[in-house]
N, C-alpha and C positions, 0 to 999 in steps of 0.2 A: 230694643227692650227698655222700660220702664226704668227708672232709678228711683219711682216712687212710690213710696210705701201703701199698701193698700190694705187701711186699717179694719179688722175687723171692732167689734162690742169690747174685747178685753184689752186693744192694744190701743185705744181709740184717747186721745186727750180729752180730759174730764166733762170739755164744754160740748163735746161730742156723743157722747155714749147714750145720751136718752134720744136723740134722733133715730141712730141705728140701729137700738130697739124699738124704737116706734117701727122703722123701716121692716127689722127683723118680723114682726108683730103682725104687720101688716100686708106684705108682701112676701114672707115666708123666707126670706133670706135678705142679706146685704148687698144691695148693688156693688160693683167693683168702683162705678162712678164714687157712688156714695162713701166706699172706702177711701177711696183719692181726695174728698171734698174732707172729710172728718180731719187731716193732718190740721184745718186752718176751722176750727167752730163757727167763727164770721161766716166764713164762704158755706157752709152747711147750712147753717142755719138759715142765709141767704137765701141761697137753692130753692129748699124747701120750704120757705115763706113765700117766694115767689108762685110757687107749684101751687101752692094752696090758695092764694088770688086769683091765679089762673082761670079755676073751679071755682070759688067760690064769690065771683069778684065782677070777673068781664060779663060782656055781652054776649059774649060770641057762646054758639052751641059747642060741643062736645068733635063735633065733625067738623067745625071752623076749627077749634084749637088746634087739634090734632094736625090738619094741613097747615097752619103757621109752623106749629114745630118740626115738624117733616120737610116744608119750604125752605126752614133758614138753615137747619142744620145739614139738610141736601145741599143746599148754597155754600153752606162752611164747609163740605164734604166730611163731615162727622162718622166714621162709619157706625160710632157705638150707639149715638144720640138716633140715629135714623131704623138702624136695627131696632132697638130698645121702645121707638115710637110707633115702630109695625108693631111689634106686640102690643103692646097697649090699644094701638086703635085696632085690632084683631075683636080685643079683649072687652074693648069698649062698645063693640058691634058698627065699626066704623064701615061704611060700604069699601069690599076689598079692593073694588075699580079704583076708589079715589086713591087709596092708601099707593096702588100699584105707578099709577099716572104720575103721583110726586115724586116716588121714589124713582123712575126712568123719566123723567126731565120732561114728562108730553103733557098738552093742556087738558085743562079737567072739564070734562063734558058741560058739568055745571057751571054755565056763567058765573055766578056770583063768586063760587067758590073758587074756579080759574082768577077772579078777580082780585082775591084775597092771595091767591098764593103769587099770581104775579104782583101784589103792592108789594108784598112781604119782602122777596127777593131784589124789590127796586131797591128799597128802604137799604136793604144791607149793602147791594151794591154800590149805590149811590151814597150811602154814610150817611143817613138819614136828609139828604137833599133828594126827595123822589122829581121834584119838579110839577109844576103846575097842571102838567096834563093828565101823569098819573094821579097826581090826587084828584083831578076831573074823573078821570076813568072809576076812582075807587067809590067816589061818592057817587058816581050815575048806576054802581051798582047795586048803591041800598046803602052803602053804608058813610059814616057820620063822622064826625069830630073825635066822638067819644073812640070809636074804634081804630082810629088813626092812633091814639094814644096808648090804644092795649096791644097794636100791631108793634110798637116800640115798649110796649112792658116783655113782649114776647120776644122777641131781641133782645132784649137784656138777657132775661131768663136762660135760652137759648145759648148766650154769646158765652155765661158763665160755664154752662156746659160744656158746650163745642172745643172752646179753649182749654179748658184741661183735660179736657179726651185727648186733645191735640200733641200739647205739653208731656201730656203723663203716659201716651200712649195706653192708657186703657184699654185690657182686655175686655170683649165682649163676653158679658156673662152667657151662661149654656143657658138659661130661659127665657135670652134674644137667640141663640142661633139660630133656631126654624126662619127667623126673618131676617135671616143677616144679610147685609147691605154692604158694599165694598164700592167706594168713589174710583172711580176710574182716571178723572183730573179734576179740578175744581169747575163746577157747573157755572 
């Protein structure tokens, strides 16, 4: 069990309270994440700065994104973050094969996209030293410089997440459990 507080709108310190009404606003409730992130404004604010580059920033489609955040937090064995990313890429109309494939550890039919989720996974595993060949592999399959550097914005992104899922034991909210995700050991 958690020892960390999971603030909602009214309990939320001052530099926090207009996110988790944006959140509330927008998403019809408070993530528990989002609660957990509120005790420190920085790391909220972070968060959700990030999120919003993500979309409005990268290269990558809707269906790339989504398998980067699925890959690394599958890789961090996140249960919240991976849960939390099935719904969303449900919701985003992500094809349900891809979403199923990341989340049980099998490659993705789609070359390119197998390609992204295994750099992704190198990148974390290896600590961002993927080595020469994966980056051969990543760029033979279309992709560039630019995206080398958004697969490491997605990691950071990612890492902020996954770690305090970790830390703070975050419950998963009840509008991930239809897609709840439970790591079995680290992938």
């Amino acid at each position: 069990m958690s020892s960390f507080t999971i603030h909602d709108v009214n309990s939320a310190p001052a530099g926090s309270k207009a996110i988790l009404e944006g959140a509330q606003k927008g998403m019809g409730f408070v993530p528990n994440m989002f609660g957990v992130f509120a005790a420190s404004p920085a790391v909220l604010e972070a968060y959700t700065t990030l999120a919003g580059l993500q979309d409005a920033k990268t290269d990558f489609s809707e269906t790339e994104r989504q398998v980067l955040f699925l890959s690394i937090s599958a890789h961090n064995t996140c249960d919240y973050c991976v849960s939390a990313h099935s719904t969303i890429s449900k919701g985003k109309k992500v094809d349900g094969a891809v979403v199923e494939a990341v989340r049980n550890g099998t490659p993705l039919a789609d070359a390119k996209l197998e390609a992204l989720r295994t750099f992704a996974t190198t990148m974390v595993e290896k600590r961002g030293f993927p080595g020469d060949a994966a980056l051969a592999a990543f760029r033979a399959a279309g992709y560039g410089d630019r995206h080398v550097l958004e697969v490491i914005l997605a990691i950071a992104f990612k890492t902020i997440s996954n770690f305090t899922n970790h830390v703070a034991g975050t419950a998963i909210d009840d509008a991930f459990q239809p897609t709840l995700w439970t790591a079995t050991a680290p992938v």
